[in-house]
Structure formats: C-alpha cells, structure tokens
Short mmCIF file of the C-alpha atoms (twelve columns), coordinates in Angstrom:
data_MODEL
# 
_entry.id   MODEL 
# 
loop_
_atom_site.group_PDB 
_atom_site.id 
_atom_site.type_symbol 
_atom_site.label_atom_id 
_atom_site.label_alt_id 
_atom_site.label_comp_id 
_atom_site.label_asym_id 
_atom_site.label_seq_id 
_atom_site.Cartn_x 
_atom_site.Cartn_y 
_atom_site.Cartn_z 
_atom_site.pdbx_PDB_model_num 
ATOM 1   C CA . UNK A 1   -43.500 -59.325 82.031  1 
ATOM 2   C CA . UNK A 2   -45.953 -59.328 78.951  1 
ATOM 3   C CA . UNK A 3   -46.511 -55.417 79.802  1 
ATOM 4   C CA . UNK A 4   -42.691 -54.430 80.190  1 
ATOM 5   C CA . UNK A 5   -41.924 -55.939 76.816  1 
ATOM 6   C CA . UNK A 6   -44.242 -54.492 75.023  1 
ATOM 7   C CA . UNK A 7   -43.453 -50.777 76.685  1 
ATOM 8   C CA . UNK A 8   -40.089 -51.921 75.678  1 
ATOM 9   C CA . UNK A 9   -41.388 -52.506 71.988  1 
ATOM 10  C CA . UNK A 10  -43.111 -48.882 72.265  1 
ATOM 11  C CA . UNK A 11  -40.165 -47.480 73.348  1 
ATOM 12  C CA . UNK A 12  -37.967 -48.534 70.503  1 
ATOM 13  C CA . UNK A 13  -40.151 -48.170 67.725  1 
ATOM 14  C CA . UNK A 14  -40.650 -44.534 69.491  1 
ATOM 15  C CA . UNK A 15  -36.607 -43.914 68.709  1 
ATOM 16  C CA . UNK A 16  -36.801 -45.564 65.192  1 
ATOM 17  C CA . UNK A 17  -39.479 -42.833 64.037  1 
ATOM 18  C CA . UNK A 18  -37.313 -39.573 65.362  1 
ATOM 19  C CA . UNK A 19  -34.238 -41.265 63.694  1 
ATOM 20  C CA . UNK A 20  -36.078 -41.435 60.301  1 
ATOM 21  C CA . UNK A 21  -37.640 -37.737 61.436  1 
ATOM 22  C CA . UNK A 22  -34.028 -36.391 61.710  1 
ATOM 23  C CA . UNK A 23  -32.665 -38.286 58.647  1 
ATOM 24  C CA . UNK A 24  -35.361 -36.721 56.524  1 
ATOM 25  C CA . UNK A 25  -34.813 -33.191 57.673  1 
ATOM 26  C CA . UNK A 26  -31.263 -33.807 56.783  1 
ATOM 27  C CA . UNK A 27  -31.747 -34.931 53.583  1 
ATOM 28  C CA . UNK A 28  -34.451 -32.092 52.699  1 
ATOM 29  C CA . UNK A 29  -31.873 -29.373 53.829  1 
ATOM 30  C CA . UNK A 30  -28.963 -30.968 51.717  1 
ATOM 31  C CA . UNK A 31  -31.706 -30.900 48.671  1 
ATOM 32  C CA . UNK A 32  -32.060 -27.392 49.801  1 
ATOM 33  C CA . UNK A 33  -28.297 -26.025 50.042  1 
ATOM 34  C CA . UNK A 34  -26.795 -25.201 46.432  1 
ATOM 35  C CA . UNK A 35  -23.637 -27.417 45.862  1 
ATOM 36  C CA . UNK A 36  -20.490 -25.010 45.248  1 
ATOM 37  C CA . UNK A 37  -19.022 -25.010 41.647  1 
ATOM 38  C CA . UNK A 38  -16.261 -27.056 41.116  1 
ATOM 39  C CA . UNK A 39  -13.294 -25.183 40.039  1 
ATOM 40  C CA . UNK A 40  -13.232 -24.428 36.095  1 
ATOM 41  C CA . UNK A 41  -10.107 -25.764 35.137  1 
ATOM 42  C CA . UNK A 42  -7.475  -23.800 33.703  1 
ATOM 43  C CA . UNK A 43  -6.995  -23.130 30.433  1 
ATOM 44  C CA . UNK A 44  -4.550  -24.612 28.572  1 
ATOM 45  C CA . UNK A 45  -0.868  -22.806 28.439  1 
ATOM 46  C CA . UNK A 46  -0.897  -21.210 24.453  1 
ATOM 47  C CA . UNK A 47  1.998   -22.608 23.150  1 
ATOM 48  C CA . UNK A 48  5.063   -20.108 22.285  1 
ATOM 49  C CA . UNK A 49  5.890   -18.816 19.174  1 
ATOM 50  C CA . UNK A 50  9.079   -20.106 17.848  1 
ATOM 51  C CA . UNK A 51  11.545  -17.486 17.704  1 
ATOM 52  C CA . UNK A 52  12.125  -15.280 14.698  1 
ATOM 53  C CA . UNK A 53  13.424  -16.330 12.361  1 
ATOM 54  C CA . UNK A 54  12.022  -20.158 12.536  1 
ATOM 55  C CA . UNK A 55  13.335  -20.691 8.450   1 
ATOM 56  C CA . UNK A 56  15.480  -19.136 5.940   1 
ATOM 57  C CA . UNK A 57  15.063  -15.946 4.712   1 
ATOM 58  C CA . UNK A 58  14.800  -14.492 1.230   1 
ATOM 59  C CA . UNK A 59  16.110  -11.657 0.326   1 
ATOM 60  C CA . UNK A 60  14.707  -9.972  -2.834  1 
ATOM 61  C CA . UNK A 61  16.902  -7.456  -5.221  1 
ATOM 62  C CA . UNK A 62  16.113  -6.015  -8.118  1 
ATOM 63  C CA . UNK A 63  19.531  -6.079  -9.859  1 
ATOM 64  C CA . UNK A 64  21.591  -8.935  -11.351 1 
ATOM 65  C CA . UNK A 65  24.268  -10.389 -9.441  1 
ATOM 66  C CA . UNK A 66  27.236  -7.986  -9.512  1 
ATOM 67  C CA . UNK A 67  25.480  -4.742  -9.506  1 
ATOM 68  C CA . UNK A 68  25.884  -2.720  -5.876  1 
ATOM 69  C CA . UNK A 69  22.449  -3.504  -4.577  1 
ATOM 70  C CA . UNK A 70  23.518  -7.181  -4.984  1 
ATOM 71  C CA . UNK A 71  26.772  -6.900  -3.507  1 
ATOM 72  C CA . UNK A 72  25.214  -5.221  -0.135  1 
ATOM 73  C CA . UNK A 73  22.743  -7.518  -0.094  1 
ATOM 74  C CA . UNK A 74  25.105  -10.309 0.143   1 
ATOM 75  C CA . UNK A 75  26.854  -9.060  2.876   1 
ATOM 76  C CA . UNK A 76  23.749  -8.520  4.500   1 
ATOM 77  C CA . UNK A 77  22.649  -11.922 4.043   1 
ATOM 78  C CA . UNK A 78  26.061  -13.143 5.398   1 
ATOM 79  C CA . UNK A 79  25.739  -11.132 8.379   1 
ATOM 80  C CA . UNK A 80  22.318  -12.386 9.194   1 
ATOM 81  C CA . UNK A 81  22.741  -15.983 8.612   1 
ATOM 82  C CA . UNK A 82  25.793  -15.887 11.112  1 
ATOM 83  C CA . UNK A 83  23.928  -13.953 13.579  1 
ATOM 84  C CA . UNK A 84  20.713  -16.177 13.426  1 
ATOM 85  C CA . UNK A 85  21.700  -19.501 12.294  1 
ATOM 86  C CA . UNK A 86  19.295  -19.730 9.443   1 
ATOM 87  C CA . UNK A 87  20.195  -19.638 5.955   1 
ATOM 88  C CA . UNK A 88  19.780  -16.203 4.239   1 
ATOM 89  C CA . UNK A 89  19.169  -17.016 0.598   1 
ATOM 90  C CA . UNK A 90  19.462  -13.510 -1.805  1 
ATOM 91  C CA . UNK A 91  17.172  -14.142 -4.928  1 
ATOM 92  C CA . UNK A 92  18.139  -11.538 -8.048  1 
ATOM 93  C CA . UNK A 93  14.630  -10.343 -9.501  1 
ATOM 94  C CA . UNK A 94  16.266  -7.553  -12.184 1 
ATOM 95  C CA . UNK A 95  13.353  -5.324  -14.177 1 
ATOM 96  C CA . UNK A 96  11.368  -2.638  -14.018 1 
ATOM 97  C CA . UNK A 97  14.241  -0.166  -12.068 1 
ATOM 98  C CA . UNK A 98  14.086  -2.518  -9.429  1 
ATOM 99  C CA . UNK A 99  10.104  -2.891  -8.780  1 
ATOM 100 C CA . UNK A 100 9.554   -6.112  -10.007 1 
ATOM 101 C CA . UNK A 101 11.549  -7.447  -7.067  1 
ATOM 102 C CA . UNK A 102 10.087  -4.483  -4.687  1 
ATOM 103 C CA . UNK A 103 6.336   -5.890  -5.554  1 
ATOM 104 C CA . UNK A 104 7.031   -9.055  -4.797  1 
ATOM 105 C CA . UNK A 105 8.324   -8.335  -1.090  1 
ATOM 106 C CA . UNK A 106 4.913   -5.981  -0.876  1 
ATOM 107 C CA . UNK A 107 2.796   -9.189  -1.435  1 
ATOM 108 C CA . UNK A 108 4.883   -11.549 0.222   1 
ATOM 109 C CA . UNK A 109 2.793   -13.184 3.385   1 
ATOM 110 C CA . UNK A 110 5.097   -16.113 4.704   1 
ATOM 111 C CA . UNK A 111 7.041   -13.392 7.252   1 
ATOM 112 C CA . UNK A 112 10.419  -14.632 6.017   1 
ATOM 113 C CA . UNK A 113 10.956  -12.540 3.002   1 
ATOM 114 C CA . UNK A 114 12.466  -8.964  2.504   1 
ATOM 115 C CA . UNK A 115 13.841  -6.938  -0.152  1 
ATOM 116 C CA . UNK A 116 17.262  -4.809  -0.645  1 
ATOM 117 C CA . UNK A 117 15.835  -2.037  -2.267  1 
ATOM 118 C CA . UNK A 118 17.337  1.388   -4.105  1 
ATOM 119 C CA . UNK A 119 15.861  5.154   -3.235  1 
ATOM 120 C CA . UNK A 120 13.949  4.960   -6.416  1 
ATOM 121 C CA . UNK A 121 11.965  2.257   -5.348  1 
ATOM 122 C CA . UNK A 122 10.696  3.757   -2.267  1 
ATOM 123 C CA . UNK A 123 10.383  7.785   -3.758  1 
ATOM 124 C CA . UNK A 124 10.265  8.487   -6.887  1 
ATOM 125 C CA . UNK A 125 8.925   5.121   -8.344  1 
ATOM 126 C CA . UNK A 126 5.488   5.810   -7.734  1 
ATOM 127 C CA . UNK A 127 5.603   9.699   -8.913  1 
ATOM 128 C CA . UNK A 128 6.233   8.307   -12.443 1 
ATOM 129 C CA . UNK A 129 3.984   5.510   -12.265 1 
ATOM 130 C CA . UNK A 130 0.411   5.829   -10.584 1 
ATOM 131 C CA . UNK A 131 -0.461  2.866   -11.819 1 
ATOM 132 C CA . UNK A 132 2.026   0.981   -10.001 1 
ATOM 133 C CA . UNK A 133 1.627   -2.343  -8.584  1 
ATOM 134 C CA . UNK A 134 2.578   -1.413  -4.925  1 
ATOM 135 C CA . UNK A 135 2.397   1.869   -2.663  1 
ATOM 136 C CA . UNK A 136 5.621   2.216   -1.197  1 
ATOM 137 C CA . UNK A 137 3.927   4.595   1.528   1 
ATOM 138 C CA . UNK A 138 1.320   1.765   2.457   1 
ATOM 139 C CA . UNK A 139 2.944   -1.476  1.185   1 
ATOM 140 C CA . UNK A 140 6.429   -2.097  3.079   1 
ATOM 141 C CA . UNK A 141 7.800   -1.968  6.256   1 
ATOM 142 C CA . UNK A 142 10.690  0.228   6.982   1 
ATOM 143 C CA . UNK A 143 13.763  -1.304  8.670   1 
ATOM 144 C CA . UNK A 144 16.832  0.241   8.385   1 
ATOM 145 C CA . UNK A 145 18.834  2.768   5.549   1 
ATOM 146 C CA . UNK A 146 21.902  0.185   5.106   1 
ATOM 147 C CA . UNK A 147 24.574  2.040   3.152   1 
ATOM 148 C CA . UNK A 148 24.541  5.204   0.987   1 
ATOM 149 C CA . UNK A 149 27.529  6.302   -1.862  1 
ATOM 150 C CA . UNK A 150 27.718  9.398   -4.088  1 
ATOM 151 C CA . UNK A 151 27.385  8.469   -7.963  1 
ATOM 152 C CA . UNK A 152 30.632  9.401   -10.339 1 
ATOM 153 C CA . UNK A 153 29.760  10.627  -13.119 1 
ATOM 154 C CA . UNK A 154 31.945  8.194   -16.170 1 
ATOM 155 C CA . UNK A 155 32.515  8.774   -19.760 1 
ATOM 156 C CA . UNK A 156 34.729  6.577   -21.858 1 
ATOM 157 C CA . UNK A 157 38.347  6.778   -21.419 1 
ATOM 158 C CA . UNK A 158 38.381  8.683   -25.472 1 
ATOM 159 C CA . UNK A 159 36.393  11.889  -23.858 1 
ATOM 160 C CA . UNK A 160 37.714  14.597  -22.815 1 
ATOM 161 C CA . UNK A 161 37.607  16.018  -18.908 1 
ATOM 162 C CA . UNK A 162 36.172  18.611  -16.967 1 
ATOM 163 C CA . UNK A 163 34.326  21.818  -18.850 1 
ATOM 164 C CA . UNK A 164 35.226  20.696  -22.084 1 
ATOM 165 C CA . UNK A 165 33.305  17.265  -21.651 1 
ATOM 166 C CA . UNK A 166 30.256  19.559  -21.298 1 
ATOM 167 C CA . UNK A 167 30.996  21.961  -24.127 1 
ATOM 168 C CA . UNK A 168 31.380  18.001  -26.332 1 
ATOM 169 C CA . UNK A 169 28.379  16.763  -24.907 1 
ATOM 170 C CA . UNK A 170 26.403  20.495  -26.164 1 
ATOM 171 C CA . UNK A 171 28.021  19.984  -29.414 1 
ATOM 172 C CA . UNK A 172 27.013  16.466  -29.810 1 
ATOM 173 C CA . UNK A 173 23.116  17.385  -29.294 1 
ATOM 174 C CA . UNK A 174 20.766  14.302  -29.114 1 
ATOM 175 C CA . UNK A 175 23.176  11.974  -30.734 1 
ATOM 176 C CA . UNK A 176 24.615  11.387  -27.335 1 
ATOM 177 C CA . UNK A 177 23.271  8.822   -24.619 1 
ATOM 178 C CA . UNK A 178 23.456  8.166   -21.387 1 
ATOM 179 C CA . UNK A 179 22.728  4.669   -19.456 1 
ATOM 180 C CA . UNK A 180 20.869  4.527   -16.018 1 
ATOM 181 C CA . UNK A 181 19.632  1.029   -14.042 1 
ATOM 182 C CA . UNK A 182 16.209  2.139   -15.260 1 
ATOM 183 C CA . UNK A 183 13.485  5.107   -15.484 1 
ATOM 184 C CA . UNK A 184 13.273  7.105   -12.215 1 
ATOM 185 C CA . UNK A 185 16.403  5.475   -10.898 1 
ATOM 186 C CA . UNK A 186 18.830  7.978   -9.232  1 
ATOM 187 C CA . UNK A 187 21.483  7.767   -12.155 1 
ATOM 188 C CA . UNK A 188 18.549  8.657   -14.926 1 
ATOM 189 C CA . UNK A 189 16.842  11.688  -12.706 1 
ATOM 190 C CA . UNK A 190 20.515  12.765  -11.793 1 
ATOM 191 C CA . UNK A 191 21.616  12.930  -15.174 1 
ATOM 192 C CA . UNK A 192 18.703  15.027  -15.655 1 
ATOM 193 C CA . UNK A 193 20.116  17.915  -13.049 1 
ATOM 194 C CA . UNK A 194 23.402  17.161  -14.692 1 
ATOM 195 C CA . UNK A 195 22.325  18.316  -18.243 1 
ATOM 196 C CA . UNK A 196 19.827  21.157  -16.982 1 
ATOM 197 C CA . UNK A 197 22.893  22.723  -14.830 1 
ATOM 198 C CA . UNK A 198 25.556  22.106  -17.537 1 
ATOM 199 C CA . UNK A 199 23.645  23.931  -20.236 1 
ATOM 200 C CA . UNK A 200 20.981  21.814  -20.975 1 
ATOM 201 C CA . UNK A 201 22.347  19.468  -23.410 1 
ATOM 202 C CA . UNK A 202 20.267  17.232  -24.996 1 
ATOM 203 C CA . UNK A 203 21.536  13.734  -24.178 1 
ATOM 204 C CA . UNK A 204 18.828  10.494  -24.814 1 
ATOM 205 C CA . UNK A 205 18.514  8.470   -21.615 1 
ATOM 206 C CA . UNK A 206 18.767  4.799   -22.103 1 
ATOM 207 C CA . UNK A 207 17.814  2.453   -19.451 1 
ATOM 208 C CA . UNK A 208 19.147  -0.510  -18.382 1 
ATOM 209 C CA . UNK A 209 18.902  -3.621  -15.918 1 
ATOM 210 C CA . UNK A 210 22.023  -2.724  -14.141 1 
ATOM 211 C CA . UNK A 211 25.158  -1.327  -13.889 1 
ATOM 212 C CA . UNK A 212 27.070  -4.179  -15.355 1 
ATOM 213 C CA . UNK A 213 24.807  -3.670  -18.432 1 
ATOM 214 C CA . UNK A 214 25.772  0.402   -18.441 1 
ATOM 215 C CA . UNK A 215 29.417  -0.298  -18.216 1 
ATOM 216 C CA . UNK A 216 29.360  -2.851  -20.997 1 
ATOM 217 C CA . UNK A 217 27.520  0.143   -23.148 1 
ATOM 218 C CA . UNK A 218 29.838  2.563   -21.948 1 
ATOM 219 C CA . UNK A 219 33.019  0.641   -23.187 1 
ATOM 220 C CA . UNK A 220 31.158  -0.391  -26.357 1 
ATOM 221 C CA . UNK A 221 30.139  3.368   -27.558 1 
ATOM 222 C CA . UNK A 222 26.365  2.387   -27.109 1 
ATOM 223 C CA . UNK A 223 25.989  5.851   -24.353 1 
ATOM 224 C CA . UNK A 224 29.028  8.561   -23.701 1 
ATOM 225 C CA . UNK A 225 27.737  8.718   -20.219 1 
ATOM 226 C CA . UNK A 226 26.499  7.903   -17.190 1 
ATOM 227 C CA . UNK A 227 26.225  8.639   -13.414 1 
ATOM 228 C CA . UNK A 228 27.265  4.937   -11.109 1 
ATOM 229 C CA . UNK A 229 28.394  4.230   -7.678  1 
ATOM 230 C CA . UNK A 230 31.638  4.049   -7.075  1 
ATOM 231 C CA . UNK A 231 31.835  0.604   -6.174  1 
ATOM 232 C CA . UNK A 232 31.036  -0.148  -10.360 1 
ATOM 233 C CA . UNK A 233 32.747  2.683   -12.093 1 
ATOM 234 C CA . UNK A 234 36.280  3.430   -10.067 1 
ATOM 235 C CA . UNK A 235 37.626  -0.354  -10.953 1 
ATOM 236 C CA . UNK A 236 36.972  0.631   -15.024 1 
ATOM 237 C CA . UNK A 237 38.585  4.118   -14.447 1 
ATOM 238 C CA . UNK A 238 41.513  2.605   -12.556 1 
ATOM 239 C CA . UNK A 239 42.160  0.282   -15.214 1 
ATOM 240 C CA . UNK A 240 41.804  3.641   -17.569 1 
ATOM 241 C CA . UNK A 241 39.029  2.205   -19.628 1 
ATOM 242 C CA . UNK A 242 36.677  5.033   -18.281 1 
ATOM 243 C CA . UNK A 243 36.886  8.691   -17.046 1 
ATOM 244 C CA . UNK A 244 35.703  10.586  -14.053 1 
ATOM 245 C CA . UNK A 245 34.347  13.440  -15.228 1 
ATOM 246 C CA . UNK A 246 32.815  14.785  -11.493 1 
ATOM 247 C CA . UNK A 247 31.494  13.010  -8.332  1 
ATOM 248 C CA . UNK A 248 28.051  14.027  -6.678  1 
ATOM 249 C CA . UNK A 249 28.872  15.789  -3.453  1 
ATOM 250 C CA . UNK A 250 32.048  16.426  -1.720  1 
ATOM 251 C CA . UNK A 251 35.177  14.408  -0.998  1 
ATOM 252 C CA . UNK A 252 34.383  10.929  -0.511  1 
ATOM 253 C CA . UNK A 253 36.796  8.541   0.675   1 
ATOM 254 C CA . UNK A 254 35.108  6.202   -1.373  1 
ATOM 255 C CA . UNK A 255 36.433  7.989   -4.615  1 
ATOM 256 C CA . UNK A 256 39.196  9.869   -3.195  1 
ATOM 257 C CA . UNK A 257 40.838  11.125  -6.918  1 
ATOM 258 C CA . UNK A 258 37.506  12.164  -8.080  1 
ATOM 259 C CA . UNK A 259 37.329  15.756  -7.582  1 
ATOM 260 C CA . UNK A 260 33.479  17.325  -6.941  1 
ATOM 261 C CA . UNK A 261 31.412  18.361  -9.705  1 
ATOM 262 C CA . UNK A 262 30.584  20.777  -7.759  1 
ATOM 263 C CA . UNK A 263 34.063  22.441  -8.944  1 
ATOM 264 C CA . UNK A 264 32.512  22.735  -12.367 1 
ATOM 265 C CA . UNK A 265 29.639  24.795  -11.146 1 
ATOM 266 C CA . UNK A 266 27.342  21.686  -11.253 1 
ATOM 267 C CA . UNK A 267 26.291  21.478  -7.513  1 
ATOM 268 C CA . UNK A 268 24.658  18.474  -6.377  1 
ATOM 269 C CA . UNK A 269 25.112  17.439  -2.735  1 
ATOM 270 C CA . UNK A 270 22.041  15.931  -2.476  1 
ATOM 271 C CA . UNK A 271 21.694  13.154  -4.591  1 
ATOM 272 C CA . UNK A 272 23.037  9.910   -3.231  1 
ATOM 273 C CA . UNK A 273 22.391  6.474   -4.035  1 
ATOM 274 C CA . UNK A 274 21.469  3.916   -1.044  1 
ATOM 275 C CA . UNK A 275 20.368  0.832   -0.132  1 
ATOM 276 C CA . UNK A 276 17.832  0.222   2.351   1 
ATOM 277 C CA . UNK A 277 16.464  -3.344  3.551   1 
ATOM 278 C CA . UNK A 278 12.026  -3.352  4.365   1 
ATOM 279 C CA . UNK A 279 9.704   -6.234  4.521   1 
ATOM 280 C CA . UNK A 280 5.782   -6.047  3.409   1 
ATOM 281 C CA . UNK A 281 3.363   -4.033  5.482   1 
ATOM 282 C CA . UNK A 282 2.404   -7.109  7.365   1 
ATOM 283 C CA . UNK A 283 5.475   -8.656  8.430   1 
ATOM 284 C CA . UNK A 284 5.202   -9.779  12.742  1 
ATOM 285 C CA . UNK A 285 6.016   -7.464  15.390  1 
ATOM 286 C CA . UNK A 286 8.771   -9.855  16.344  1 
ATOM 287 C CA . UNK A 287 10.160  -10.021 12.963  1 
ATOM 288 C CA . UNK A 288 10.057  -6.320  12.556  1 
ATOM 289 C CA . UNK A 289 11.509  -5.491  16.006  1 
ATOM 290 C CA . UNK A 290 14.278  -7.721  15.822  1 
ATOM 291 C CA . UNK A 291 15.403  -6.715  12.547  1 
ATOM 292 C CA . UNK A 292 15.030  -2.627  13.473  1 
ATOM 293 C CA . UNK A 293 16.675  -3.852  16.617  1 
ATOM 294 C CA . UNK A 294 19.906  -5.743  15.465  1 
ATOM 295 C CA . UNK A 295 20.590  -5.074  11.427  1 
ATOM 296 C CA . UNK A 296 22.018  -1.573  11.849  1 
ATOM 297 C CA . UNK A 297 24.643  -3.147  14.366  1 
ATOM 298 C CA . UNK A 298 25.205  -6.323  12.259  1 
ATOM 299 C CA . UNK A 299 26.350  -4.207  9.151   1 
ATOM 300 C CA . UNK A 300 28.366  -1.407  11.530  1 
ATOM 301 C CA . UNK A 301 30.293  -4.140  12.500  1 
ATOM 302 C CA . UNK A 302 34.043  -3.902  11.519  1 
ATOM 303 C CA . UNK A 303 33.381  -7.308  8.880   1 
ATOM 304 C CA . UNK A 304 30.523  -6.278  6.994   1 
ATOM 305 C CA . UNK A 305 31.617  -2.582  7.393   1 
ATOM 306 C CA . UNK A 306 34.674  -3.408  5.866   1 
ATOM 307 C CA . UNK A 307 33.072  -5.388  2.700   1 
ATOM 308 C CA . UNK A 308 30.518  -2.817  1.803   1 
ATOM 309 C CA . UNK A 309 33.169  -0.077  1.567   1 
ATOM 310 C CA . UNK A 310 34.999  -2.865  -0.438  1 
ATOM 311 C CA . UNK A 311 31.999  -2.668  -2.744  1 
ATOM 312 C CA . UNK A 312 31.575  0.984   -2.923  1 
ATOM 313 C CA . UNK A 313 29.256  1.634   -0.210  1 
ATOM 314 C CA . UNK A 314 29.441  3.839   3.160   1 
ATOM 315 C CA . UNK A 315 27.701  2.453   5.772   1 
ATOM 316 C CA . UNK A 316 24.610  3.657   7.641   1 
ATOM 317 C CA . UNK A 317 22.768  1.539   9.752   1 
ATOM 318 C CA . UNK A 318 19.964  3.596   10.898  1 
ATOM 319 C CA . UNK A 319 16.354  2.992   12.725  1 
ATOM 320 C CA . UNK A 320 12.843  2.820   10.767  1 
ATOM 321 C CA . UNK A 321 12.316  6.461   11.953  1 
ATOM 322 C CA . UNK A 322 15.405  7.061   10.129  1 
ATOM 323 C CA . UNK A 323 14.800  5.660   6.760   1 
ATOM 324 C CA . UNK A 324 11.377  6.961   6.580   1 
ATOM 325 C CA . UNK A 325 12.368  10.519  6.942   1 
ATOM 326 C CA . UNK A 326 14.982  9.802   4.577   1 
ATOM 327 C CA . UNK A 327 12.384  8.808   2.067   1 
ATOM 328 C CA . UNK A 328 10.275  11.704  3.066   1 
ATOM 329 C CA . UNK A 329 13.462  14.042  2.059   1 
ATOM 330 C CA . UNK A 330 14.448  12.686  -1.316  1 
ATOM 331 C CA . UNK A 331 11.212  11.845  -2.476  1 
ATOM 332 C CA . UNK A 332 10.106  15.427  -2.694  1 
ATOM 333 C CA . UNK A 333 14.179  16.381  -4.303  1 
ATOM 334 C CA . UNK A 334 13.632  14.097  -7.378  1 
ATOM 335 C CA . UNK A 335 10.346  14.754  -7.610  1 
ATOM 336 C CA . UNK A 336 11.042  18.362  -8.132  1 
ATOM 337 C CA . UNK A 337 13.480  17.152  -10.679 1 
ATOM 338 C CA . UNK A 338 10.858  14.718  -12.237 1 
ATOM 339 C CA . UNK A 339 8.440   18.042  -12.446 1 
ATOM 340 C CA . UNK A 340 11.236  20.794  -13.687 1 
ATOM 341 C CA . UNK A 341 12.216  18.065  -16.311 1 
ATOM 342 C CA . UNK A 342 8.706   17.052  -17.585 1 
ATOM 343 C CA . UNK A 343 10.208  13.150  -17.524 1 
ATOM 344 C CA . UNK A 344 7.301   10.880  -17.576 1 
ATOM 345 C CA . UNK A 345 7.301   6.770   -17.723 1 
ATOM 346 C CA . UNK A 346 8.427   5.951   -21.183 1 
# 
C-alpha cells in the first residue's frame, strides 16, 4: 500500500509540472503577440458657424443724410434687415468725395460692415490721388451695382435755357461756379465734358459734401451750376426754384420733361451716377456669397424698386462680375476726362 501511494504521489506531482509547463508557454506567447491598438477615438464634431449675418450690420456712406447715396442706402438697409432679421444700422461718414467712409469699410475686420459707395469711389478716386488711403482694385469686395440715374444738369430758376445758358456761362468767364459732392466725383469730372463740349467756358468748380449742400449754393447764388441726380434736383425745378438746362443721356423716365443735352450738341451718354454696395477685401465666403446671392433680388423687388425710383434712382441689381466690369468701363471714361482736362487733387 506504502508503494501505490507513493506512485500515486509521483503521478500527480508528474501532472502538476506539465500544467505549470503549459501555463508558461502560454504566458510567453501572450508576452510575444503584439496587443491590437485600441481604436483612436474620434475627433470631436467642429462646431458650426452661425449663420451670416450673426449681428447687425453697418452700412457706411459717404454723404449726409438726404443726399441719394443715403436715400438708397436706406432702402437697402430696410430690405436687408427684413430679409435677415438683424438690424441694418446706415452710419453717414460725409468727406473727402465719399472716401472717408469708403476707407473705413477697406479696413473694417469684424465681417459685418459694408459701404454704399458712388462710381468715384471705386474709379476715378485713386487716378487723382496716389496717395490714397485704400486701393479700390485690392481693398473691397465687389457685391452688386444697386441703382444707376443720369445727372440733370440745374441752374437757378433766373438763367436762361438751352444754347443761350452756354453763350451766358462763355460770357461770364471764371466768375461763374459750379458745385459737385467733391473732387473726382461724377458731377465735378462731368461738368468738365460739359464746359470742354460747350465751348470751353471757364467755370471754377467748387466742391461740396453733398447735394443738399449744392442745392443750398445753387438757390443762394454761391455757383450758377451744377450736374445732380434727379432724385435732388427735379423736386427744386418742380417747385420752379431751379432750371433744367439738359439731362446726361437719353429719355429717362426718371426726368421725363428734361429733354437730352444731347439736343444741344453736348453728347454724353456715358456718364451716369450709381450706387454700388462692397465690403473689405476680407469679408467670409459666406458673407460674400450670400450677399452676391440675394441683394440684387432684395432691391428688384416691387417695394424697394418702387422707393429708389421714388428717390431718383433706376434699379440694377447686378452680380460681382457685373459691377467690376462696370468699374473697369468708367474708370478708364473719366480718366480720359481727368487726362484731357489736366484736373489734379486740389
């Protein structure tokens, strides 16, 4: 019995050691196996940016409140606020023709503020200024041409009309003037063709902060003269405290009893003024493609359509490609004036 236990003893320790064998062979192939990664986790979702516009707007103009940049801006701004359901605030910025309230919109960085500028602004601005403080080529972006209007050229209501304005205004040699919104506007270099195609009288160009300001000179004797849209200068003619001498163009249902000047040999059909809206260089895709996308249809609509030809103004509404062709055009038309006339910055 002694013997069978202890093969019994043998046995069992026998089993023990190739349990331990096994257990360690195990355990040296586990050491040898490379664990898998564990799944990286995902990154986190980038949270969306808020929709365009996420605050009011400004809207820069370089005229004082009542001029015809101001009143399309307002509409504008009306139009906008509706549409978006953020206040659309317009801040007047008068001086300089305009570019003190263009430069600002070319530095502004906070992607809610644009300007209402005039054609000068974006063409011929820089041709009489080098040294100016933005380059409309580099500094803006482009959004849409809003509304355009021929200019009437006014005189006080004592003048006289047609040719024999011009033979008065030859007579009268530099002791004339004429008012503009400011140097390298459209009403100065326009007056400038005027008085080299009506015998190159010698009228003195005063300037101005805005069309309000060149009325008030016109009725006070201060200038005999001056080319205005005809959202400013119809409502003083109508009330017969100015005359139409001539409108730039053709027709326009926007001055229908104005006849051309263009009848009196002065031909001028491409000189407009216009309005156009832009935003600095770096305003956000998102910004820029909603406003190229939807501001020509929210001033075509029959509201603001109706309130800018109210003010004077026929309505455009066209794309970025549109505008900057535009600007292309006109800025080399007055600069040809700006070279035939030898006008430099004052």
């Amino acid at each position: 019995m002694i013997a069978r236990a202890a093969r019994a003893r043998r046995r069992l320790l026998t089993r023990s050691l190739a349990a331990l064998v096994l257990i360690g062979a195990g355990a040296a192939a586990c050491a040898q196996t490379p664990a898998k990664p564990a799944k990286a986790a995902a990154p986190a979702a980038k949270p969306a940016s808020p929709a365009w516009p996420s605050k009011p707007i400004k809207l820069m103009v370089g005229f004082p409140g009542g001029s015809t940049p101001d009143m399309a801006a307002r509409v504008l701004a009306d139009a906008m606020s509706k549409a978006w359901g953020q206040p659309v605030v317009v801040e007047n910025r008068p001086g300089a023709s305009g570019n003190l309230a263009a430069d600002l919109v070319a530095k502004a960085r906070d992607d809610h503020t644009l300007g209402v500028v005039i054609n000068g602004n974006l063409t011929s601005a820089r041709l009489l200024n080098p040294k100016l403080p933005f380059d409309p080529a580099k500094d803006f972006s482009l959004i849409s041409l809003i509304a355009t209007a021929p200019l009437v050229l006014v005189a006080p209501a004592s003048q006289p009309a047609g040719a024999d304005f011009f033979l008065a205004a030859r007579n009268a040699g530099n002791k004339w003037n004429f008012g503009s919104v400011g140097i390298g506007s459209v009403g100065h270099l326009g007056m400038e063709y005027v008085k080299s195609r009506a015998g190159n009288f010698d009228a003195v160009h005063v300037p101005y902060n805005g069309n309000p300001a060149v009325v008030t000179a016109l009725l006070s004797g201060q200038v005999q003269m001056a080319l205005m849209p005809p959202g400013i200068a119809l409502p003083q003619v109508r009330a017969g405290k100015l005359k139409a001498i001539g409108l730039t163009g053709g027709r326009s249902t926007l001055a229908p009893e104005v006849a051309p000047l263009a009848d009196l040999g002065i031909r001028m059909n491409d000189l407009e003024v216009w309005v156009a809206l832009v935003g600095p260089a770096g305003l956000s895709k998102p910004a820029l493609e909603r406003l190229a996308r939807e501001v020509p249809a929210l001033v075509r609509d029959g509201e603001a359509r109706q309130r800018l030809f109210n003010a004077g103004w026929a309505v455009q509404g066209g794309s970025p490609d549109a505008l900057r062709m535009r600007v292309k055009s006109e800025t080399n038309i007055l600069g040809g004036i700006i070279l035939t006339r030898g006008i430099k910055l004052e």
